[in-house]
Each structure stands twice: as C-alpha cells, then as structure tokens.
C-alpha positions, 0 to 999 in steps of 0.5 A: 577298719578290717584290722578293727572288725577282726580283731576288736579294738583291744586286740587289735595292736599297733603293729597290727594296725601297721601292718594292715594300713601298710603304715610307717609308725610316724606316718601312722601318728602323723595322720591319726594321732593315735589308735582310739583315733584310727578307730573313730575314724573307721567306725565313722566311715563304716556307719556313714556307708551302712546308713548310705546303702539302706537311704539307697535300698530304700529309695529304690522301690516306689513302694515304701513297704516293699523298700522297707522289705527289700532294706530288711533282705539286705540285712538278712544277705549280710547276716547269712553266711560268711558275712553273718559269721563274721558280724557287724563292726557297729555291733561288734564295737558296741559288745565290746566297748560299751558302755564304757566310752561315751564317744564310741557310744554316741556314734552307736546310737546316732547310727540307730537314730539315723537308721530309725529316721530312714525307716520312719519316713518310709513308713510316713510315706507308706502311711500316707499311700495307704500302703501302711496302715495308718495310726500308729507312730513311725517312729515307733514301728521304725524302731522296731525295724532297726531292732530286727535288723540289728537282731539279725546280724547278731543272729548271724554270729551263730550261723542263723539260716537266711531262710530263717531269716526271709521267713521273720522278715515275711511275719515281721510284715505280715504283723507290723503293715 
C-alpha cells in the first residue's frame, strides 16, 4: 500500500512493488496475479480501516453531536501536517484514476457510502435525542459531512492549518446542529 500511496499506481513499478512488499517476482504473481490486483487489494484494506476508525470514533461519545464532532477532528488530525501533506490514499487514487476504471471507482464511492451511512445514523440517533435538530433528511447532512471531511484532507495536500481546520469544523457545527 505504501508504495501505492507514494508513488500513485502508474509510477509505482513492479521492482518498486518488489522492493517495498520484500517479494520474489514469482512470489509476487503467485499471491496477486498482477499489479491492478495488489492495488485493489491495498485500497481495500486502506478503506476498510478508515470506515473501521471513524464506526470506532463514532461510537465512542454517548453524544451523536459531540461523536460526529470528534469523527471530524479526526479528519482535521490527518489532514494537518505531515500526514495532511502526504493525502489520502482513497483521494489520491480517485485524482488519479478516475474516472477511468470502474472497479477502482466503484471502491471509491462504496467507501463515501459507507462513511455517509456511519454519519447518517449518528444523526438519526442525534435527532431522536433531541440533540440534532430535527427535520432535515440524515442523509442529506451526512453528505455534507463526508464532503467536508474529504475536503479536508485535500485541503491538506497544501499544508492548510489544523487551527483552520478546528475552526470549519466549529462553523460546520454551528450551522448544520
């Protein structure tokens, strides 16, 4: 995956790959086939464990508006500094590659689906509280969540501040709860 993140898939060569997974050609065949298979493969796991972190930050608050809060402080984390700079694999692959190859595509938007379902029932569950004002479709604000989120960690790439970010995320809450 690293090799992937780093390089994007069309730079990223097979001695590369070899190099980074500390793989024998064949040995490299033999468990993947190919490159555009090692690659679904990595941005598999990658997805699978970013949508597992924001289930775990979301559920670590009784409070759907302070978790949805803390899941987007998360996002403003990885999207500041040197991990800001360096960018998301997902968003980085869908700069790259789409949309041009509907296997990575469908990967992307079931990752964003995913997330937008994580949020929307958190704000379900806000709603009926009481917590969240009531009236207005979750799914439609999770959207708008994702979008920021994803916003984020592009903003990142050019080395946007964390303090900026904590600072959208307040008006984000201020504006949408």
């Amino acid at each position: 995956m690293q090799v992937f993140w780093d390089r994007g898939y069309h730079d990223a060569s097979l001695s590369d790959l070899l190099a980074g997974m500390e793989l024998s050609k064949g040995s490299f065949y033999k468990a993947f086939g190919d490159k555009k298979s090692v690659f679904l493969h990595a941005l598999k796991l990658y997805t699978d464990e970013g949508v597992r972190n924001v289930q775990e930050v979301l559920r670590s608050d009784p409070s759907p508006k302070e978790a949805i809060r803390n899941a987007l402080v998360r996002y403003a984390d990885l999207s500041s500094g040197s991990k800001g700079i360096r960018g998301c694999f997902a968003v980085l692959t869908a700069a790259e590659m789409l949309p041009g190859d509907p296997e990575i595509a469908d990967l992307i938007k079931r990752l964003f689906a995913r997330l937008q379902d994580l949020f929307a029932a958190t704000v379900a569950k806000g709603q009926a509280a009481g917590e969240i004002r009531d009236g207005r479709d979750p799914r439609v604000i999770a959207h708008f969540i994702v979008a920021h989120a994803q916003g984020m960690r592009v903003l990142g790439k050019v080395g946007s501040r964390r303090d900026d970010m904590l600072k959208n995320i307040d008006l984000l809450m201020e504006t949408v709860f």
